[in-house]
C-alpha positions in Angstrom: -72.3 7.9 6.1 -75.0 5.3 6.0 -73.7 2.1 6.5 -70.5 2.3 8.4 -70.2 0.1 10.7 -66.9 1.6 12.6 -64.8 4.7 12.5 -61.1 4.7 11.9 -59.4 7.6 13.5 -55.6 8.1 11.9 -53.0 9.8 14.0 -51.6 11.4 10.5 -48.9 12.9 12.4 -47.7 9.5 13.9 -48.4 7.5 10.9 -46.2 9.9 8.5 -43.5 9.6 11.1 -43.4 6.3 11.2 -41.3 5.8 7.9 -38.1 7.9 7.7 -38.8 8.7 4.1 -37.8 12.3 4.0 -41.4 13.5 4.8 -39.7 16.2 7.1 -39.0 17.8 4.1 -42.9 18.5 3.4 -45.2 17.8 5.9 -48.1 18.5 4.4 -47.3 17.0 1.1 -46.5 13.3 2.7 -49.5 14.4 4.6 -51.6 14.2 1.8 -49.8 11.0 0.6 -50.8 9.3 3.4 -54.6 10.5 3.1 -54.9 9.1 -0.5 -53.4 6.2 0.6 -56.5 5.6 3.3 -59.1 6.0 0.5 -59.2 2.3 -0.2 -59.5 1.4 3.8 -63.2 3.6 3.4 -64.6 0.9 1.2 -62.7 -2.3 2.3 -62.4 -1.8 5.7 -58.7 -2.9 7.8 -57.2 -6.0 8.4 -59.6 -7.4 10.5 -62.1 -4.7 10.2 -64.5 -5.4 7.8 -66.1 -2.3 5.7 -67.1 0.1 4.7 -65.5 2.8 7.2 -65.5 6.3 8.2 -62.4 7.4 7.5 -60.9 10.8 9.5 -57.5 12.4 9.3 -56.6 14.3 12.1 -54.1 16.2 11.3 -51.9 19.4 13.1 -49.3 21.8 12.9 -47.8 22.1 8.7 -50.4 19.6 7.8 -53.2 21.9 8.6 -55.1 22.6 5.3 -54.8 19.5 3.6 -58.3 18.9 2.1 -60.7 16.2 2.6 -61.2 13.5 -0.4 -63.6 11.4 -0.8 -63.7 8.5 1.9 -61.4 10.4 4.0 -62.7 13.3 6.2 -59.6 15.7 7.4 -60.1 17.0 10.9 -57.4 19.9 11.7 -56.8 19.9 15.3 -56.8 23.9 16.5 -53.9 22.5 19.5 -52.6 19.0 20.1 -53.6 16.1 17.3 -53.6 13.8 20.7 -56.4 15.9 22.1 -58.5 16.0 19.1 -58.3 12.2 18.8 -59.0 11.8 21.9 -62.2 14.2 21.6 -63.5 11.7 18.3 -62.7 8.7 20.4 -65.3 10.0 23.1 -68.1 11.0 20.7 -67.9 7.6 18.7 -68.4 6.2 22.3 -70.8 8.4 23.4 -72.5 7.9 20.0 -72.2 4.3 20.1 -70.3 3.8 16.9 -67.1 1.4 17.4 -63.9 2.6 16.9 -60.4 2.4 15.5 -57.6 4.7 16.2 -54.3 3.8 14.1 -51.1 5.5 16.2 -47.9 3.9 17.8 -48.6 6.9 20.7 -48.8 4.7 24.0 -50.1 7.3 25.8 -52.9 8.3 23.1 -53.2 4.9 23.2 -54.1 4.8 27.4 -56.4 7.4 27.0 -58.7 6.5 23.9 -58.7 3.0 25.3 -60.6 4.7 28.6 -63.2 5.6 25.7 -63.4 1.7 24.3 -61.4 2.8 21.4 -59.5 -0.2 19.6 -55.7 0.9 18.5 -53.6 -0.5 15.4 -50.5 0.4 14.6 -48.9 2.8 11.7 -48.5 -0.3 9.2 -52.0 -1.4 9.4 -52.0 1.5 6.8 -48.6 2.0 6.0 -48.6 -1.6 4.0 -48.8 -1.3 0.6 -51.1 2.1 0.9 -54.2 -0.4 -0.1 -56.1 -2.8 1.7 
């Protein structure tokens, strides 16, 4: 995407879990909640993170097959989400573009950090579903 500036990497599996709102019930449906939710972040960027964005999902397990929108690419991790995020954190380094990963994971935190990786937290999203 021309014009992005940083890429914000959403654990969708933390995020969704981070609100005991039933979404246990359907996985992939508060899965794909949560991903039209992020469309706004694309264009406005996150608190403190000016935009526009490159959105990506990275979703696993029941949540595999929810589709892409537009300004949110969906990335279905084949094994664990953690590994997958941890594999964009490295080529947005490697590639040079700055990046975001929004989890509450302290360990996925450690190890995107090794990649220069910034972390936010769940409600950096979870607010009001719009920037």
């Amino acid at each position: 995407m021309p014009g992005v500036l940083r890429q914000v990497i959403v654990d969708a599996a933390n995020v969704v879990g981070s609100v005991p709102d039933g979404w246990w019930r359907d996985r992939r449906g508060a899965t794909e909640r949560l991903r039209d939710g992020l469309v706004p972040y694309a264009e406005a960027g996150l608190p403190g993170y000016q935009g526009p964005v490159e959105v990506v999902l990275v979703v696993e397990g029941a949540a595999r097959g929810v589709e892409p929108v537009a300004g949110v690419r969906v990335e279905a991790a084949t094994g664990s989400g953690d590994d997958l995020i941890t594999e964009l954190a490295a080529r947005a380094a490697a590639g040079g573009v700055p990046c975001v990963v929004v989890t509450a994971d302290r360990e996925l935190r450690g190890r995107v950090a090794a990649y220069g990786a910034e972390c936010v937290g769940p409600r950096t999203v979870r607010r009001s579903a719009a920037p």
